[in-house]
C-alpha positions as CSV (number, residue, x, y, z in Angstrom):
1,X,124.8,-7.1,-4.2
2,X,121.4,-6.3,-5.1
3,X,120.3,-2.7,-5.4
4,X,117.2,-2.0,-3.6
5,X,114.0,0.3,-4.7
6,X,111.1,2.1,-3.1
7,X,108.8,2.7,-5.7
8,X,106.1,5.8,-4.5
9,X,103.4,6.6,-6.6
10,X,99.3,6.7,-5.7
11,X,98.4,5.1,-9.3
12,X,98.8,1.5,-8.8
13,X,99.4,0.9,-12.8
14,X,102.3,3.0,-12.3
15,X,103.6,1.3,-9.1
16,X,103.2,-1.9,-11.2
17,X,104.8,-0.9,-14.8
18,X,108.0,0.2,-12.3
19,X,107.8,-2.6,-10.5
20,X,108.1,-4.8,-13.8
21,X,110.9,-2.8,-14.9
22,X,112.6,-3.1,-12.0
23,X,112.5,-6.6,-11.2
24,X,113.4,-7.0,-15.2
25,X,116.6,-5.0,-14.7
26,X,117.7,-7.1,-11.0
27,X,116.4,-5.1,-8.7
28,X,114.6,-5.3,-5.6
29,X,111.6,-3.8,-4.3
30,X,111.8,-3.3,-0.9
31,X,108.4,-1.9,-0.8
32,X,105.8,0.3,-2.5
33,X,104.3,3.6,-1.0
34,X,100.8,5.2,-2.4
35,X,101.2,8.3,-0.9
36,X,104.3,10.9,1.1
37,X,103.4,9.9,4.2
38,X,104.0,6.4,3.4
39,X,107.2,7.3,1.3
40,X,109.0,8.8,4.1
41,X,107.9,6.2,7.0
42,X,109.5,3.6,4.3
43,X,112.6,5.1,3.2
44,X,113.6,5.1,6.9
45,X,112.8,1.3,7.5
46,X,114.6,0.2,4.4
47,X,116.9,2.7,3.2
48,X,116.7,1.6,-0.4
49,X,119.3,2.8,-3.1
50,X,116.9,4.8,-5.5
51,X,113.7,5.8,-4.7
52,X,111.0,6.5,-7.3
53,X,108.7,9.2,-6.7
54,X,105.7,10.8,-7.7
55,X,104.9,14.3,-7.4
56,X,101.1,14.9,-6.9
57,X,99.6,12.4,-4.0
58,X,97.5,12.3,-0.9
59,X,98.7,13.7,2.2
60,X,102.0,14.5,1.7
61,X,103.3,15.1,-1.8
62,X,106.4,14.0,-3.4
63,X,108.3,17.5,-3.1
64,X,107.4,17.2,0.8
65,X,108.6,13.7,0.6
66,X,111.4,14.6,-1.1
67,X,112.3,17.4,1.0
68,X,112.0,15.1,4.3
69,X,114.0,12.1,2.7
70,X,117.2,14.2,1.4
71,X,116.9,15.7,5.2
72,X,117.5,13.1,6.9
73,X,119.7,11.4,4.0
74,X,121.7,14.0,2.1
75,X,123.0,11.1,-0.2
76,X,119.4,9.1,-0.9
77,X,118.9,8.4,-4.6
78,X,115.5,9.8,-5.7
79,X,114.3,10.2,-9.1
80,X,111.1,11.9,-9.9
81,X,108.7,10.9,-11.9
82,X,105.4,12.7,-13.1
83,X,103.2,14.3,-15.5
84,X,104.1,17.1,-18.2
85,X,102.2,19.4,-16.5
86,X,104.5,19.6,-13.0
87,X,107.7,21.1,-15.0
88,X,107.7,23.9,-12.1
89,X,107.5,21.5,-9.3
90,X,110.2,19.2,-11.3
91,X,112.6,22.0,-11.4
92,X,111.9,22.9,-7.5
93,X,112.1,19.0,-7.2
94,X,116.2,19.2,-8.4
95,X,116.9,22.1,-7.0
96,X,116.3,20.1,-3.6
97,X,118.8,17.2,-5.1
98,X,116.1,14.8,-7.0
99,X,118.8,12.9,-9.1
100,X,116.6,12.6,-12.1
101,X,113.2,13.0,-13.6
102,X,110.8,11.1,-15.7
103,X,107.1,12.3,-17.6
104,X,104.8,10.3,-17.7
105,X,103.6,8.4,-19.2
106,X,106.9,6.6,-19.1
107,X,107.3,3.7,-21.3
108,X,109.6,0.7,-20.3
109,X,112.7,1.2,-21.8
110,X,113.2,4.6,-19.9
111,X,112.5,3.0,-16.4
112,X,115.3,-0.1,-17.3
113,X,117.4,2.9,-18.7
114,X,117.0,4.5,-15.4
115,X,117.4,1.4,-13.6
116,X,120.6,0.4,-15.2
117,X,122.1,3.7,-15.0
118,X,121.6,4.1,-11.1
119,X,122.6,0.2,-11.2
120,X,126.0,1.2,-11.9
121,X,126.8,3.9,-9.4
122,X,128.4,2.6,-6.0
């Protein structure tokens, strides 16, 4: 079975270089989000497997997101990713049960790492 991704980031280079590592390592992408807001609307139509997520965004950020996702889903799969400069907010992020985090700017083999790593977890 295919395991399914929600990639959620408000730079669309960075939506795209997941994307490519994702699809490179047999996922899906069951959608992309450019914002919180957006995030959390999508997680609950497609309940993906991993979800990546940025911190800093419009509207509702990714700790929000986060916050509202592992709510409703205790078990969702969500690995941060964002710049060096969030360390506080990363921290805060897996205290509230982010499975991982990457900095950007993330090169490719750390997103197929990531990818191949959550790949093999029921």
């Amino acid at each position: 079975m295919t395991k399914r991704v929600l990639i959620v980031d408000d730079a669309l280079i960075m939506r795209m270089r997941i994307r490519e590592a994702a699809v490179e390592a047999g996922w899906e992408v069951v959608a992309e989000a450019a914002d919180g807001l957006q995030a959390v609307e999508l997680f609950r139509m497609h309940r993906p497997d991993l979800v990546t997520m940025d911190i800093v965004m419009p509207n509702k950020d990714g700790v929000e997101a986060l916050r509202s996702i592992r709510s409703e889903e205790p078990a969702a799969r969500v690995c941060m990713v964002s710049a060096v400069n969030q360390q506080s907010k990363l921290s805060e992020c897996i205290r509230l049960g982010a499975i991982d985090f990457l900095i950007k700017p993330v090169d490719k083999n750390q997103l197929l790492s990531l990818f191949e790593k959550q790949g093999r977890l029921p």
